[in-house]
N, C-alpha and C positions, 0 to 999 in steps of 0.2 A: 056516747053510750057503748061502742062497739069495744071501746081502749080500757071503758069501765070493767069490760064483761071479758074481756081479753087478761088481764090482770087480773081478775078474780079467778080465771082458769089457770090461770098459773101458778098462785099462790096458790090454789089448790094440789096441784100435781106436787108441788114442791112437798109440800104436807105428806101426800102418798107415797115419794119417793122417798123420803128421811122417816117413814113408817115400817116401809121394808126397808129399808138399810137398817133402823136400829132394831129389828128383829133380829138380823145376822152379824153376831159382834164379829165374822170375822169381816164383815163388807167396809165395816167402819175402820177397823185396823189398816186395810189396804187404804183408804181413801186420806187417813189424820199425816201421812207424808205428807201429803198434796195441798194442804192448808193453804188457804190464800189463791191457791191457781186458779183460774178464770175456766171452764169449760161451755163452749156455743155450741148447740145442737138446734141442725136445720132441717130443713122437709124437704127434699127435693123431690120432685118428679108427682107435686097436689092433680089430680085429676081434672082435667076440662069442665065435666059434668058437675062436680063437686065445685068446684070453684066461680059457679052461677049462684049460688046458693051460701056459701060456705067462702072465702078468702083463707090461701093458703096460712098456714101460721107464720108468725113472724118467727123468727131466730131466736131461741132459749137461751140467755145466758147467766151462770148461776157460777156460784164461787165453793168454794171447798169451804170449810168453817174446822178450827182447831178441832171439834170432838170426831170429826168425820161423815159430819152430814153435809147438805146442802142448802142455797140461800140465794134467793134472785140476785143476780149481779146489781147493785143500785147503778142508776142513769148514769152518764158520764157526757159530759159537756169537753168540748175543745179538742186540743190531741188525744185526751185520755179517750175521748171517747171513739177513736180510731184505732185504738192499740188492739193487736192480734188478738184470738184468747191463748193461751197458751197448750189448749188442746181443740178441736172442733170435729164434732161427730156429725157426718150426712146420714138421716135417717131418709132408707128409699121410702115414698108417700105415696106411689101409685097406685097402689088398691089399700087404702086405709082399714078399710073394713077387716079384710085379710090380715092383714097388721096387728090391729089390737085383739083379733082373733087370734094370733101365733101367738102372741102375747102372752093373752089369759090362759091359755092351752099351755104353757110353758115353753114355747119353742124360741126361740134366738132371733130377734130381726137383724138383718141385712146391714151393715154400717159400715161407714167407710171414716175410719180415724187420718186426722193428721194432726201433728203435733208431738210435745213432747213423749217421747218413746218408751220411757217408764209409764208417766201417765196413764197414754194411749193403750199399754197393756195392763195394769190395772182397770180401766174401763170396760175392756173387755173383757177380762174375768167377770166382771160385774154384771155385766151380759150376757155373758156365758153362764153364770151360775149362782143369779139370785133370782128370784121368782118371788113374787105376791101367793103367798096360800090365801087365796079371797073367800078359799069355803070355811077354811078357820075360824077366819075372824067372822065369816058370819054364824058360825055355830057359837061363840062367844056370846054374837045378841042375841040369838032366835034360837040355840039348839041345833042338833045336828039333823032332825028330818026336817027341819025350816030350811037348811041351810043349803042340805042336796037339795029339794027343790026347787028354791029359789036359782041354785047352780043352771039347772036344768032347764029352767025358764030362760034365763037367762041366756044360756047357749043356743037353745032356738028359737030366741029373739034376735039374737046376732045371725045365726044363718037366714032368717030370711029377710032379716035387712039387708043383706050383702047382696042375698037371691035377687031381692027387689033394684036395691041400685044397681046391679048388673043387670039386670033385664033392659031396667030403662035404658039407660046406655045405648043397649043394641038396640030397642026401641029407636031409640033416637039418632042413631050411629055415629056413638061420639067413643065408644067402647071398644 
């Protein structure tokens, strides 16, 4: 069940991220060099507290695609299935909340690239300067007063979830 619901989360993000990509043709121009190359992005540093509940993510790995989207890397059995990827990003996971919080706020997470060096700064432009407009597209379904306050909601939904799993933590002194 867990590999069921793990894969569907991925296939989902994958969707989200070739959503914002082909909003900004110029994201796709950077990435249609890279066709074929393998890119792995890992969680480092999933939280104690979180990980009683919660199992770090496994390692993302997804392939460039000719139009300059993205596409889970299919399985790979034998050697193949030990081959580097040709790029690999360490996403820092220590306060996750925080994270997807920087995130939706527009700010930059923490990465640490290795690998091909062209790639690896394309990536990072890509991080550096693509963002989800998530009030857009919700003024798209709902209108634009739906859509701030759904915004709204939502942001202080996320601070006091954060609030809370920090609390507990120190509650617990795993924080």
């Amino acid at each position: 069940m867990r590999q069921l619901l793990e894969q569907e989360g991925r296939e989902r993000l994958i969707l989200l991220l070739n959503h914002v990509l082909a909003a900004e043709p110029v994201a796709v121009l950077r990435l249609q060099p890279h066709a074929g190359r393998c890119l792995r992005v890992v969680a480092q540093g999933w939280p104690r507290l979180l990980s009683m509940l919660l199992p770090p993510p496994a390692p993302l790995e997804v392939v460039v695609t000719p139009a300059g989207l993205l596409e889970l890397r299919p399985a790979l059995e034998g050697l193949e299935a030990t081959a580097a990827p040709d790029l690999e990003v360490v996403l820092d996971t220590h306060d996750p909340m925080s994270l997807v919080s920087q995130v939706l706020s527009g700010g930059t997470p923490q990465l640490q690239l290795s690998g091909d060096a062209q790639f690896a700064a394309d990536v990072n432009w890509l991080a550096e300067n693509l963002r989800w407009d998530l009030t857009a597209d919700l003024e798209r379904l709902w209108g634009p007063l739906s859509a701030e306050r759904l915004r709204t909601w939502g942001q202080a939904f996320a601070r006091a979830l954060r609030e809370a799993v920090q609390r507990l933590g120190r509650d617990r002194g795993l924080g």
